[in-house]
C-alpha positions in Angstrom: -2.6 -28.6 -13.3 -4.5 -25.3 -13.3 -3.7 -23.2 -16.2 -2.3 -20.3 -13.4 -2.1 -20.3 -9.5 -4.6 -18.6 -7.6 -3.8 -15.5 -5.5 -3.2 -16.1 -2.7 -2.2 -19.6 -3.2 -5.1 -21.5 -1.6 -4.1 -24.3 1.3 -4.9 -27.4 -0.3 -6.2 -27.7 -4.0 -7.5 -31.3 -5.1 -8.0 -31.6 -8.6 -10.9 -33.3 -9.8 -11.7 -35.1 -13.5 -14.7 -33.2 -15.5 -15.6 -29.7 -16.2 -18.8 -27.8 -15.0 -20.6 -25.5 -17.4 -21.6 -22.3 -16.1 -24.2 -21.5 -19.0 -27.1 -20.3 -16.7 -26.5 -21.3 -13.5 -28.2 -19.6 -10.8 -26.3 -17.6 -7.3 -28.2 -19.2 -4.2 -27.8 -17.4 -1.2 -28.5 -20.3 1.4 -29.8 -19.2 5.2 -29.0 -15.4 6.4 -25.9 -13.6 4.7 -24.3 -10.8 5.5 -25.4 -7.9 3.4 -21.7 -8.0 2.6 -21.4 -11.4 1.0 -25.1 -10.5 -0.5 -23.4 -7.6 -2.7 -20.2 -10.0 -3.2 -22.8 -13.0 -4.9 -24.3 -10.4 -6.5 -20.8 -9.3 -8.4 -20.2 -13.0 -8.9 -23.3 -13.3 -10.6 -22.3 -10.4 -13.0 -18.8 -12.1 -13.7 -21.0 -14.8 -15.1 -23.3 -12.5 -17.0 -20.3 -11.0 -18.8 -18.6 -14.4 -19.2 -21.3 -16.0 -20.9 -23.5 -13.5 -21.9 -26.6 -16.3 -20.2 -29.1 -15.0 -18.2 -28.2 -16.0 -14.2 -31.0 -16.3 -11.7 -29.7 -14.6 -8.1 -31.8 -16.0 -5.2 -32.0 -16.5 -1.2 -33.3 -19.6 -1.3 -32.1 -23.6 0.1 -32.5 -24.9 -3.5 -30.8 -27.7 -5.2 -26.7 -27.5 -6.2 -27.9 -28.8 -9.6 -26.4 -26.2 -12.0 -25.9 -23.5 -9.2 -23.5 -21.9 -7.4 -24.2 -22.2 -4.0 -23.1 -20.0 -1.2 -23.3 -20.2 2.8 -22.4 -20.3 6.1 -20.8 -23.4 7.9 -20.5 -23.8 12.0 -17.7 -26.2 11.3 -15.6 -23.9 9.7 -12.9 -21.5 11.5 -13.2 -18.0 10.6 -12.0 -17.0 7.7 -12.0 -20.5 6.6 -13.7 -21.3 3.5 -14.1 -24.5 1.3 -15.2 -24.5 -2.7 -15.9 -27.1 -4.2 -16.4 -27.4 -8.5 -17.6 -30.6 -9.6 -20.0 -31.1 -12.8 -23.1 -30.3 -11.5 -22.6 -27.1 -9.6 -20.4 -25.2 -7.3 -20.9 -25.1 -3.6 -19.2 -22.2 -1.4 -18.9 -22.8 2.5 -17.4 -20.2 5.2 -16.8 -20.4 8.9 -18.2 -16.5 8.8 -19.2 -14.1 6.2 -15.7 -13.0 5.7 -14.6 -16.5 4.3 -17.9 -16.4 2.4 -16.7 -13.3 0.6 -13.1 -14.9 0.3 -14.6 -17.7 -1.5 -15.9 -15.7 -3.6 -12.9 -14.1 -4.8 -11.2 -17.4 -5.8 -13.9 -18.5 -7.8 -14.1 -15.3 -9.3 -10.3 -15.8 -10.3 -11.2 -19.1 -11.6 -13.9 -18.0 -13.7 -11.6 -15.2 -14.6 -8.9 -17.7 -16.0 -11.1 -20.4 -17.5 -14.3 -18.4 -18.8 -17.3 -21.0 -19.2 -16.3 -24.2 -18.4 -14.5 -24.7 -14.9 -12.3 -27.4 -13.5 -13.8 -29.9 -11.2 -11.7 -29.5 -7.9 -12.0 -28.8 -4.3 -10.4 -26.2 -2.5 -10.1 -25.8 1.8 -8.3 -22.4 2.4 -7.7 -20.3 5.6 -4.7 -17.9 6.2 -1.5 -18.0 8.3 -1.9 -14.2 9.5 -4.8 -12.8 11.4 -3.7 -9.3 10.3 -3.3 -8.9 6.5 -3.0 -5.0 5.7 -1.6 -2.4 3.3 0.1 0.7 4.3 -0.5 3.5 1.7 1.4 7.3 1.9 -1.2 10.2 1.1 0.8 12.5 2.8 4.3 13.3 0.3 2.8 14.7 -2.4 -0.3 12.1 -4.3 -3.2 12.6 -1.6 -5.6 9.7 -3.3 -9.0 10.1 -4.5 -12.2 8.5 -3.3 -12.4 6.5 -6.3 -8.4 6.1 -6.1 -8.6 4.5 -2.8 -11.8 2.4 -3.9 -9.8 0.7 -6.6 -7.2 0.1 -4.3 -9.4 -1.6 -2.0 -10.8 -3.7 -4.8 -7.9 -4.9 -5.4 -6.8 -5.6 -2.0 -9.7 -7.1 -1.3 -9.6 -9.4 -3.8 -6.3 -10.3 -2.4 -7.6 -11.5 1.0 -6.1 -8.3 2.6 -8.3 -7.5 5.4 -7.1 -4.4 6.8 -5.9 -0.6 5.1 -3.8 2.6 6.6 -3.3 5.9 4.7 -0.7 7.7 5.9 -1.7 11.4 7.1 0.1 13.9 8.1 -1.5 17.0 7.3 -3.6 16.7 4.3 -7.1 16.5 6.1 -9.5 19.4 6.8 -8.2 19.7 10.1 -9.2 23.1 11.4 -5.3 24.0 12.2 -5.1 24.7 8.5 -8.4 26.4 7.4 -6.0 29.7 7.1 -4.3 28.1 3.9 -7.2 28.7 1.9 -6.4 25.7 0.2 -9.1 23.6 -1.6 -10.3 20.0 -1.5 -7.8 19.4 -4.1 -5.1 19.4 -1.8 -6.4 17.2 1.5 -9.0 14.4 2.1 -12.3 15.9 3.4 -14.7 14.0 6.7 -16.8 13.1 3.8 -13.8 11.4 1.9 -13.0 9.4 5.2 -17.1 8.4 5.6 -17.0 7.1 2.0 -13.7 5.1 2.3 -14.9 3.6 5.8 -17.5 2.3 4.3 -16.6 0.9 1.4 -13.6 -0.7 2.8 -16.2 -2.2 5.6 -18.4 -3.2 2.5 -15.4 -5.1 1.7 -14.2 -6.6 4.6 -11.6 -4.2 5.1 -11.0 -2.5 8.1 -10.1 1.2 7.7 -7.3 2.1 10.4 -6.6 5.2 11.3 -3.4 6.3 11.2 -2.0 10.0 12.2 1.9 11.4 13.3 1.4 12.6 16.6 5.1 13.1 17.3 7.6 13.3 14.7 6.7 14.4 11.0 5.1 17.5 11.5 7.0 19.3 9.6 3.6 21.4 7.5 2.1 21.8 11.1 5.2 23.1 12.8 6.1 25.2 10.0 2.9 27.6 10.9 3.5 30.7 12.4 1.0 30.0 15.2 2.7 26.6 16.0 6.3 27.2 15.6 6.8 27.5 19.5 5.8 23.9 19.7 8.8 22.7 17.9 11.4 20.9 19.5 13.7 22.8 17.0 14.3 26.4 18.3 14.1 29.2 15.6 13.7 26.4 12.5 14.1 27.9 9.5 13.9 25.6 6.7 16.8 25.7 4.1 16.2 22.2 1.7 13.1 21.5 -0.4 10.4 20.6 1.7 10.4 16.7 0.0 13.4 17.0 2.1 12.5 18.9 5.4 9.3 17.1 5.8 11.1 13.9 5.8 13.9 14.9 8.6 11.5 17.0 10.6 9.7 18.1 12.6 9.3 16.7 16.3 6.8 18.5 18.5 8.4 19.6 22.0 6.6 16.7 24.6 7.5 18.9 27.1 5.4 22.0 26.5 1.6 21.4 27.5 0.5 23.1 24.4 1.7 20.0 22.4 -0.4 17.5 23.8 -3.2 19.6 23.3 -2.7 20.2 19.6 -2.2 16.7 19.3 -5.4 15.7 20.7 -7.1 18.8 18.9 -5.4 16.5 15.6 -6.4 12.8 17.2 -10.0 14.1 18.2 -10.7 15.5 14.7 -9.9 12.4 12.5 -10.9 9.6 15.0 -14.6 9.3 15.1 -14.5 8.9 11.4 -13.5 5.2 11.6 -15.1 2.6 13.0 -12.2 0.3 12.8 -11.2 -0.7 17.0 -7.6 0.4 16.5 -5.5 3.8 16.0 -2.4 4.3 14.7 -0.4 7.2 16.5 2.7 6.9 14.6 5.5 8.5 16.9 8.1 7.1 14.8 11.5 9.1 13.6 11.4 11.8 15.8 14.5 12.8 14.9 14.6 16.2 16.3 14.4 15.2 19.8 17.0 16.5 22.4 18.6 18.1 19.7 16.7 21.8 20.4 14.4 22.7 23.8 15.5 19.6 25.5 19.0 19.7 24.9 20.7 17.5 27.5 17.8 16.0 28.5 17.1 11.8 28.5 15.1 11.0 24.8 14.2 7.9 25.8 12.6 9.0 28.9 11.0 12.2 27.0 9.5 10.0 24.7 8.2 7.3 26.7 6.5 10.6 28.9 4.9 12.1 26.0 4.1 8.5 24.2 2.0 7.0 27.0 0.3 10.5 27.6 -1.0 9.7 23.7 -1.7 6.3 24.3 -3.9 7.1 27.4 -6.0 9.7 25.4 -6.4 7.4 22.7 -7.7 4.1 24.6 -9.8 6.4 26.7 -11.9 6.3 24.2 -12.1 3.0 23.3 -9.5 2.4 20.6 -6.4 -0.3 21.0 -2.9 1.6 19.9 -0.8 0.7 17.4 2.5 2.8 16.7 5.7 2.5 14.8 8.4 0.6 17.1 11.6 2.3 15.7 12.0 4.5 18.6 11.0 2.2 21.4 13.7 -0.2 20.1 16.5 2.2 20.6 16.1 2.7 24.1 16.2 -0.7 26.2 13.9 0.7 29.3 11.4 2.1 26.6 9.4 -1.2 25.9 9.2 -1.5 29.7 7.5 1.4 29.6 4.7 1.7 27.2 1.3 0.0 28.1 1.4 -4.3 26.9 -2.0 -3.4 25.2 0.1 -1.4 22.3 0.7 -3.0 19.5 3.9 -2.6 17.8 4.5 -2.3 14.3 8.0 -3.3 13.8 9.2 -2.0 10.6 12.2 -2.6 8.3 12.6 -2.6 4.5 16.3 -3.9 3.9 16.8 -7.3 1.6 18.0 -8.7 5.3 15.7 -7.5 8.1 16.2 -7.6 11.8 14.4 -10.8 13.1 16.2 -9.4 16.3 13.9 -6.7 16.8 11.1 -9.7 15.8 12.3 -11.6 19.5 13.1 -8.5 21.3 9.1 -7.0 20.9 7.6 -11.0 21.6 10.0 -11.0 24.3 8.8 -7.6 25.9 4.7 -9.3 25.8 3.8 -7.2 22.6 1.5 -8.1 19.9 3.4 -7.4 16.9 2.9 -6.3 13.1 5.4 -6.5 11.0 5.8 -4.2 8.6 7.9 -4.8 5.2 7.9 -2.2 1.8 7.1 -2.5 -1.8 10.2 0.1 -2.0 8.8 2.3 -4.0 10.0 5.9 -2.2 12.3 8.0 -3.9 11.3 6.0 -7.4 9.3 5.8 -10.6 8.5 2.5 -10.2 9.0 -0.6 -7.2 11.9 -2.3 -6.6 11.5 -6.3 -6.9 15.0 -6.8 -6.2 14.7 -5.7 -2.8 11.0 -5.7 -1.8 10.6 -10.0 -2.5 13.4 -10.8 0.4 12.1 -8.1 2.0 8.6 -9.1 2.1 8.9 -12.6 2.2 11.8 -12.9 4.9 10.0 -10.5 7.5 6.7 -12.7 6.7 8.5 -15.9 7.7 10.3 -14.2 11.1 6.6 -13.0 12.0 5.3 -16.5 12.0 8.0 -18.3 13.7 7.6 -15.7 16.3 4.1 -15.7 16.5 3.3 -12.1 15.2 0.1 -11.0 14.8 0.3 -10.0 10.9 1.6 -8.0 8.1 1.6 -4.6 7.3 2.9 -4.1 3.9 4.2 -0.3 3.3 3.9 2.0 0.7 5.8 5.3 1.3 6.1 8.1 -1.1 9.6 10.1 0.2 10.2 13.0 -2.3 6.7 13.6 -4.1 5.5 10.1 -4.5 5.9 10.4 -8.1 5.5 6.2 -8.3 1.7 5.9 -8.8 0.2 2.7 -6.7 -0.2 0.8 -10.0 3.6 1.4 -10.8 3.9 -1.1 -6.8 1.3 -3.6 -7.8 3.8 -6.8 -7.7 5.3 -6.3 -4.3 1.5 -5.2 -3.1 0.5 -8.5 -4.3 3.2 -10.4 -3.0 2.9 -8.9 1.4 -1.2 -9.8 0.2 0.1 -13.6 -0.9 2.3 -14.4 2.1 0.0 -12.9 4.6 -2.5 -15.4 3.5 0.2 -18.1 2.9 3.8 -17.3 4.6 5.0 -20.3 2.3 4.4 -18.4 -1.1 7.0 -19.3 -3.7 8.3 -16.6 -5.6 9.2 -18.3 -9.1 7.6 -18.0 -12.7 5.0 -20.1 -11.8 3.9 -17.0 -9.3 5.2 -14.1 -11.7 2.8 -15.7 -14.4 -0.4 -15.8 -12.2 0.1 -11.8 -11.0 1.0 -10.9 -14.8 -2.4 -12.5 -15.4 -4.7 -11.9 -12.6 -2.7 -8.5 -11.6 -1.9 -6.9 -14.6 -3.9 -8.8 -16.6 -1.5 -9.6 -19.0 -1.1 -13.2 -20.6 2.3 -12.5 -20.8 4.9 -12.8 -18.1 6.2 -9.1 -17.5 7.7 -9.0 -14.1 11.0 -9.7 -15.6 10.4 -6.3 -17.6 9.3 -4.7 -14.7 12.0 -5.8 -12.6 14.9 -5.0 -15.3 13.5 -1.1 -15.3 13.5 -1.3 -11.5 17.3 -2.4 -12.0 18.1 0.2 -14.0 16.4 2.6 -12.3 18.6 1.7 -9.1 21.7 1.5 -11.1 21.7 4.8 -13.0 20.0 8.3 -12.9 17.6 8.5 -10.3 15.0 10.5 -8.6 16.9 11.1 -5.9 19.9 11.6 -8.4 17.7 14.6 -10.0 16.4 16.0 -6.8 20.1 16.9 -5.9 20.7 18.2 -9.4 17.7 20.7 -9.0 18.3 21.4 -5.1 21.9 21.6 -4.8 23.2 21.4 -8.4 25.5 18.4 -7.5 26.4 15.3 -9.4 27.3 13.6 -6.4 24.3 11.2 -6.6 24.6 10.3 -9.9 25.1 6.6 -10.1 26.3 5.6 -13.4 26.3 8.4 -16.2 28.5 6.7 -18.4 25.9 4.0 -19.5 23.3 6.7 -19.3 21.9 6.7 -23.3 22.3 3.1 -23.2 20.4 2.4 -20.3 17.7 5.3 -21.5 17.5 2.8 -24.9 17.0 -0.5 -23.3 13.8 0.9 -20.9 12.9 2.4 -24.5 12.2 -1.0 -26.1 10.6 -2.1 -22.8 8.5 0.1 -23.3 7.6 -0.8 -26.6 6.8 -4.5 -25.9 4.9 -3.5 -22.6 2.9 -1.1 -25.4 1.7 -4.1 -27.3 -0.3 -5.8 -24.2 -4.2 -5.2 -24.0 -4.5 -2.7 -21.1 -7.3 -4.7 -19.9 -7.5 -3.0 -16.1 -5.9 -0.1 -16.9 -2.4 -0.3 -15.2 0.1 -1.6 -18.3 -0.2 2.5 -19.2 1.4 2.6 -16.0 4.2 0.5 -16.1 4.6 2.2 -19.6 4.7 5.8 -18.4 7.3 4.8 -15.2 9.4 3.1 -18.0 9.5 5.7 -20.2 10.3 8.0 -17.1 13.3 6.5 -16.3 14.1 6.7 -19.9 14.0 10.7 -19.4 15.7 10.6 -16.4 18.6 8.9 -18.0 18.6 10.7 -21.1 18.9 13.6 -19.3 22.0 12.1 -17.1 23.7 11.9 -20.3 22.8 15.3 -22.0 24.1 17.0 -18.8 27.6 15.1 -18.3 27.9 15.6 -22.2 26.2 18.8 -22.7 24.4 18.1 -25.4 21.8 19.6 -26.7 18.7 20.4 -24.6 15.9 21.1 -27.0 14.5 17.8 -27.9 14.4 16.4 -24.4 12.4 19.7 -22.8 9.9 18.5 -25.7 9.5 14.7 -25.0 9.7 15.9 -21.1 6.7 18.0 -21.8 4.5 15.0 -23.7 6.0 12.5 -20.8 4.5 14.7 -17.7 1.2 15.0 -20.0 0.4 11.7 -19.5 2.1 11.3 -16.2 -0.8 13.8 -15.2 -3.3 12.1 -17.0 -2.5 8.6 -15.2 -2.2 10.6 -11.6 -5.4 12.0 -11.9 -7.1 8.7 -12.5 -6.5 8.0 -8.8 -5.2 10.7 -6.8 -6.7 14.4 -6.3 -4.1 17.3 -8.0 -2.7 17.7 -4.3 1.2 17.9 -5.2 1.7 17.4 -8.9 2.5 20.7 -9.4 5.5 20.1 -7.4 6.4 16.9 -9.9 5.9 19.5 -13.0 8.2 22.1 -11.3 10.6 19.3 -10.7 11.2 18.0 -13.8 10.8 21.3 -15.7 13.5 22.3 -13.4 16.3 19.4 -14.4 17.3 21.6 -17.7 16.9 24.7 -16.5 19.5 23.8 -13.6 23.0 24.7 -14.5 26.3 24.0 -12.8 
């Protein structure tokens, strides 16, 4: 039995007697490669380098499999099928296309990662259940990521199997409706950000999709002096935080021609940057409509109108639509409405969700993604509790109904204080059951991501998952962003076991401390544990008045290494908002 499962887990794995030896075996490229899987053997060949320490030929040549790992196309493959095959002389890697190539590549490079210089003899024939496999990221509510934040996501996706990648944008991107801010490149991804992650993404068999509100959520854009016509909301004036008014509005009025306009002016800045073939327009939660300039008027015919005017200005030039389908839903004549070359991405992040809505979009003729969450809004850290039978359910209802894939969300309501590290286990596990929809979430699973995740020998999802628990069950975020806002207990969960709770995530701390922080994501884990910590330390100085002092002081160090571990993948964009937040909790008085 191998020593942990691979991720995802392959389709069939036989076992073989022996052991092969990797001590200077060459990389053979056999027949022509995609430049792609060429820079893939070429990172294989460096595992081995730093495994052994040997000296590891790289070649394009048909030589022999004797002490080699061998690497090429085969016609009798299916795309994205891939064989590998271990015995004691060499290794041989065949895929239907270069994809599966690079896919077989990643497995043995978890192998190698596992075992280190001598390899189990054993034959492997993979493919996966879902042609769409792709992560949803927010880098709109407050952490707008880096270039080198989003290329260590895509690492890590990609060696995942996930083939496809959204970030979430609103408004932070140069778009030239906000060059009056004056802000800097601190704040909003940049066309040369977008070039860079399209490539590297395509380097990595990942296609970068596009994805923009071109409807609701336009809160930033609506808020402008120059734009505030446009909203369906008549004399808006914003009275919450905007964590909170940028979450319940704003919708754009569809029946003023000045909004489609803008909203091309938006669509035509940000979609030549991609090559991917699809776009994702959003138009979901458009709360605001009917409720201000169209008053009285049908919403599920104002939206259909406005939706397939969108739709026709995005596929005239050449791109297939995707959109959120919690709108369409609500309104039976809507699906009849919108063009059967949209593709729906059918969303829903309860423990239970709606396989309804799974049958009603198949019904309709719709291609269908569906889209689960590593719930991880509103929070320090995810939320196993909810996201596994979340994730896993929704998976299974997609391929019983014969959905196209998986689109695995990861929103950041209120700040996006948790970092992407701080979501790693339930990004792992939409990767896993994409691949293979039959994924088994026991220890046997848990140990593998600790491992080849985390990189932890020990299994820490329990600890992860108890802090989660915690952090549901007592102080939270949200709990502290009514403090601040509104200076009400009201969403306090549990104060009573407040100090208690803050101890416990304490000592978790402490053991997660003692791990090697071998790929730099334990620190993580550490600082959204000792976060929640605060949090309910704080809970209980404030329902007790106790004394303030200390905690302003540990709250201080804490949001010195939050920053720290933010900056490592995400540009400043909204920290200063996090700072002002928690600086905020004892300075707030009833």
């Amino acid at each position: 039995m191998l020593k942990y499962q691979i991720l995802p887990k392959p389709k069939t794995i036989t076992e073989k007697e022996g052991f092969f030896a990797i001590n200077g075996c060459s990389v053979q490229l056999k027949g022509d490669n995609d430049y792609r899987v060429v820079k893939a053997a070429a990172s294989l060949r460096n595992a081995l380098v730093n495994t052994d320490g040997g000296v590891h030929k790289f070649c394009r040549v048909d030589g022999s499999l004797e002490n080699a790992v061998s690497i090429a196309l085969n016609e009798n493959l299916k795309t994205e099928e891939y064989t590998l095959v271990i015995c004691e002389k060499g290794i041989e890697i065949c895929g239907g296309d270069a994809a599966a190539c690079f896919y077989g590549i990643a497995t043995l490079k978890q192998i190698i990662e596992a075992y280190g210089k001598n390899l189990p003899c054993l034959e492997i024939r993979d493919y996966p259940d879902m042609k769409y496999r792709g992560f949803y990221h927010d880098a709109t509510r407050g952490r707008v990521p880096s270039v080198e934040g989003v290329k260590t996501m895509v690492d890590r996706l990609a060696g995942l199997k996930i083939n496809s990648l959204q970030l979430y944008v609103e408004h932070p991107f140069d778009f030239i409706e906000f060059k009056n801010e004056n802000k800097s490149e601190e704040q909003y991804l940049t066309v040369e950000d977008i070039l860079e992650i399209d490539q590297y993404c395509y380097d990595n068999f990942v296609d970068f999709v596009p994805s923009l509100s071109s409807f609701g959520h336009l809160y930033h854009l609506l808020m402008k002096e120059e734009y505030k016509d446009l909203c369906e909301l008549e004399n808006f004036e914003s009275k919450d935080h905007f964590w909170k008014e940028r979450m319940e509005h704003h919708t754009i009025d569809p029946t003023n021609p000045k909004s489609f306009e803008l909203v091309c002016s938006l669509i035509d800045q940000y979609l030549p940057l991609f090559r991917s073939k699809y776009f994702n327009i959003c138009c979901d939660e458009t709360f605001d409509l009917g409720k201000g300039r169209n008053k009285g008027k049908e919403i599920g015919e104002l939206y259909c109108d406005f939706v397939d005017k969108i739709i026709k200005h995005v596929t005239s030039m050449g791109k297939t639509v995707m959109m959120w389908g919690d709108i369409a839903l609500e309104h039976p004549d809507a699906l009849n409405r919108i063009p059967k070359d949209t593709i729906f991405l059918n969303w829903g992040y309860d423990a239970n969700p709606n396989e309804e809505n799974v049958i009603r979009i198949k019904e309709q003729g719709f291609n269908q993604i569906v889209c689960p969450g590593t719930t991880t809004w509103t929070r320090l850290i995810e939320l196993p509790a909810v996201a596994i039978p979340n994730i896993t359910k929704f998976a299974h209802q997609c391929n019983n109904h014969g959905g196209m894939g998986i689109l695995n969300t990861n929103w950041g309501d209120y700040g996006h204080p948790c970092s992407p590290e701080a979501a790693l286990y339930g990004t792992t596990l939409g990767a896993c059951v994409g691949w293979t929809v039959d994924t088994e979430v026991n220890e046997e699973f848990e140990k593998a991501v600790s491992y080849f995740v985390y990189g932890s020998e020990t299994n820490i999802i329990p600890l992860i998952s108890r802090v989660a628990d915690i952090h549901l069950e007592s102080a939270g975020w949200y709990s502290f962003f009514s403090w601040v806002s509104w200076k009400s207990k009201d969403y306090f969960k549990d104060y009573t076991n407040a100090a208690e709770y803050a101890k416990e995530c304490l000592e978790i701390a402490e053991q997660l401390k003692v791990i090697p922080d071998k790929k730099n994501i334990i620190g993580h884990i550490v600082n959204a544990t000792e976060g929640v910590a605060l949090l309910n330390e704080a809970a209980d100085i404030i329902y007790n008045d106790k004394d303030r002092e200390e905690w302003i002081a540990k709250s201080e160090k804490w949001l010195e290494c939050y920053e720290k571990l933010w900056l490592s993948g995400a540009k400043p964009s909204e920290l200063y908002v996090i700072k002002e937040f928690v600086r905020k909790i004892m300075s707030t008085n009833e």
